[in-house]
Backbone as CSV, one residue per row, in Angstrom:
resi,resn,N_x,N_y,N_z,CA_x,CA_y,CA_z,C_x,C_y,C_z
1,UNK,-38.160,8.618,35.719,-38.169,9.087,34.340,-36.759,8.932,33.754
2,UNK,-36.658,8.401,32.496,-35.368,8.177,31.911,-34.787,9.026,31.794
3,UNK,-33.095,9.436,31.645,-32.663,10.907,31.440,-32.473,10.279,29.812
4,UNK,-32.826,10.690,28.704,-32.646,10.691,27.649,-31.717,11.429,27.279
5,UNK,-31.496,12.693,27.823,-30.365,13.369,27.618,-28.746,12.597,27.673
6,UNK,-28.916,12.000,28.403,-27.631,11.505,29.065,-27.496,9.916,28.016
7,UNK,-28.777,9.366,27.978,-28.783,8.576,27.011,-28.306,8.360,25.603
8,UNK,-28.681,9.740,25.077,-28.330,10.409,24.009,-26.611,10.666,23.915
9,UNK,-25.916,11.110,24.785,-24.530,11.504,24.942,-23.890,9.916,24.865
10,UNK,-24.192,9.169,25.594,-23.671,8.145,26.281,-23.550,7.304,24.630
11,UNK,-24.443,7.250,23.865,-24.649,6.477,22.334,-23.608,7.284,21.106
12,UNK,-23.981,8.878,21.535,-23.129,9.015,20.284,-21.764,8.853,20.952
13,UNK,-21.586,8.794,21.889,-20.031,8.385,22.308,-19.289,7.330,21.821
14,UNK,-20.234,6.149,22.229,-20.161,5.278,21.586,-19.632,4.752,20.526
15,UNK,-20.819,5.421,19.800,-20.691,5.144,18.341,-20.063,5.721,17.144
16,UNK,-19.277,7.053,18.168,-17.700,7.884,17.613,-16.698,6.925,18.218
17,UNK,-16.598,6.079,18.901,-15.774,5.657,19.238,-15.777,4.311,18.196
18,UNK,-16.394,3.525,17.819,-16.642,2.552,16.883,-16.280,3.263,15.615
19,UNK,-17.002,4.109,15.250,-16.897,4.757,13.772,-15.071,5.210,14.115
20,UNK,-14.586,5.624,14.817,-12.812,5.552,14.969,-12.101,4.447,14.821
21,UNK,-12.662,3.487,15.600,-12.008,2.166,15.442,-12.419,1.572,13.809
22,UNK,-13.195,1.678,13.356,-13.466,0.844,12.336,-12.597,1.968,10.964
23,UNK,-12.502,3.330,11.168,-11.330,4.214,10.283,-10.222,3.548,10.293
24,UNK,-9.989,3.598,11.373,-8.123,2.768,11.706,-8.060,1.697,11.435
25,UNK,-9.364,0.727,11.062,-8.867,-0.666,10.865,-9.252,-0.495,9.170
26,UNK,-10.194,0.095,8.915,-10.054,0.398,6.884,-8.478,0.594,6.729
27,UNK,-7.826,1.926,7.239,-6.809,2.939,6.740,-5.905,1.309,7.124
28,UNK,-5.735,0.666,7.943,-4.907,-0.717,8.210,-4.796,-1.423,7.184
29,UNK,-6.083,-1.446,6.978,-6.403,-2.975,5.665,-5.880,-1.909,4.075
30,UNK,-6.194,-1.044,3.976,-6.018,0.159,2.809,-3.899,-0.009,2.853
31,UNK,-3.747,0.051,3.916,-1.973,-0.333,3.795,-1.332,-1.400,3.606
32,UNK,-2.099,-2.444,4.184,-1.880,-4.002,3.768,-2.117,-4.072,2.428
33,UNK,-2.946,-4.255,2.263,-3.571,-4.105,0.598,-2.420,-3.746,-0.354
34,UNK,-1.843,-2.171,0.131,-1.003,-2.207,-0.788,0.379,-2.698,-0.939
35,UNK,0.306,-2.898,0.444,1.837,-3.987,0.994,1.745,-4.875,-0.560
36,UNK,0.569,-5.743,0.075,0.409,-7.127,-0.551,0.937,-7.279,-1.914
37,UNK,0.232,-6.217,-2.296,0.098,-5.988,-4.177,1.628,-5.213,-4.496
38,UNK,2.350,-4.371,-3.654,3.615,-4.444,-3.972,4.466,-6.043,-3.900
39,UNK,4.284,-6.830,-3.100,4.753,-7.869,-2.716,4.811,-9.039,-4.017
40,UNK,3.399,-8.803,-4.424,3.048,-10.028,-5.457,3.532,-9.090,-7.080
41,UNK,3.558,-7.803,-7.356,4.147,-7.549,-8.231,5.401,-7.772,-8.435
42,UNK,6.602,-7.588,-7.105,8.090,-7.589,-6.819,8.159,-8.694,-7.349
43,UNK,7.244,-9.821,-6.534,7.384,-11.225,-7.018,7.483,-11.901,-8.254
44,UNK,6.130,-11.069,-9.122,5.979,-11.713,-10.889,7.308,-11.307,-11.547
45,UNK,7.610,-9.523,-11.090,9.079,-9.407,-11.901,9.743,-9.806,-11.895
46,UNK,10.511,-10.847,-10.352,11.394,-11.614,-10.496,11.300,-12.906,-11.380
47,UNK,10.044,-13.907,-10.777,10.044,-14.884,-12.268,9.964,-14.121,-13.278
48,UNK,9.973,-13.506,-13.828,9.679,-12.725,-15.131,11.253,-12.734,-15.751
49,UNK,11.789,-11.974,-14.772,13.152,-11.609,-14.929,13.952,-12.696,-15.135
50,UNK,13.277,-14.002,-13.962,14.371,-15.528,-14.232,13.857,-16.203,-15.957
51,UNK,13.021,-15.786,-15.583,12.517,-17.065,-17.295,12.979,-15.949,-18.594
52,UNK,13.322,-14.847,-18.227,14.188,-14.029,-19.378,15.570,-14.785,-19.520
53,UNK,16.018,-15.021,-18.314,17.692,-15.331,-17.887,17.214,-17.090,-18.681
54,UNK,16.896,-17.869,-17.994,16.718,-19.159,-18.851,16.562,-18.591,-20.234
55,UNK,16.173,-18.181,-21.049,15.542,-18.298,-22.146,17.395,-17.916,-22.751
56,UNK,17.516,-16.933,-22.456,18.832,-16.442,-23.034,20.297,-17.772,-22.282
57,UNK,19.906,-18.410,-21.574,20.770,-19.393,-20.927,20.404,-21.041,-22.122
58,UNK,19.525,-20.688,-22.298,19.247,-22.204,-23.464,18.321,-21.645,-24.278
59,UNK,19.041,-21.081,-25.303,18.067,-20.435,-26.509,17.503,-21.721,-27.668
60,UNK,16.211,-21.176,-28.273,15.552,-22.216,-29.147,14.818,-23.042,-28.012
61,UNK,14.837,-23.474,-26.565,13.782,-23.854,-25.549,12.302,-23.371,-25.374
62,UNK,11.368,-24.013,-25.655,10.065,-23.427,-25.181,9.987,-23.447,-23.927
63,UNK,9.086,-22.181,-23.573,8.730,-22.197,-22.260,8.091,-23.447,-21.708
């Protein structure tokens, strides 16, 4: 006869242990994410900031 009991323990173990791993890899990707998007904002301000500096370096130039 199957012990279902033990069956039962042995799954939700399991599957607290998955549902942990897959928290830590969201809360991972949730920090990257905002890495990233600090990264690519830092980035636009600087061209932003250079094509201010050109513009005032050769005035009357279109972009």
């Amino acid at each position: 006869m199957p012990d279902y009991k033990a069956m039962y323990y042995h799954l939700s173990g399991r599957m607290a242990t998955a549902l942990e791993a897959l928290e830590a890899t969201t809360g991972a990707l949730v920090v990257m994410t905002e890495k990233l998007k600090l990264a690519q904002q830092t980035t636009e301000e600087m061209f932003m900031d250079s094509a201010d500096e050109d513009l005032e370096d050769h005035p009357g130039e279109a972009e």
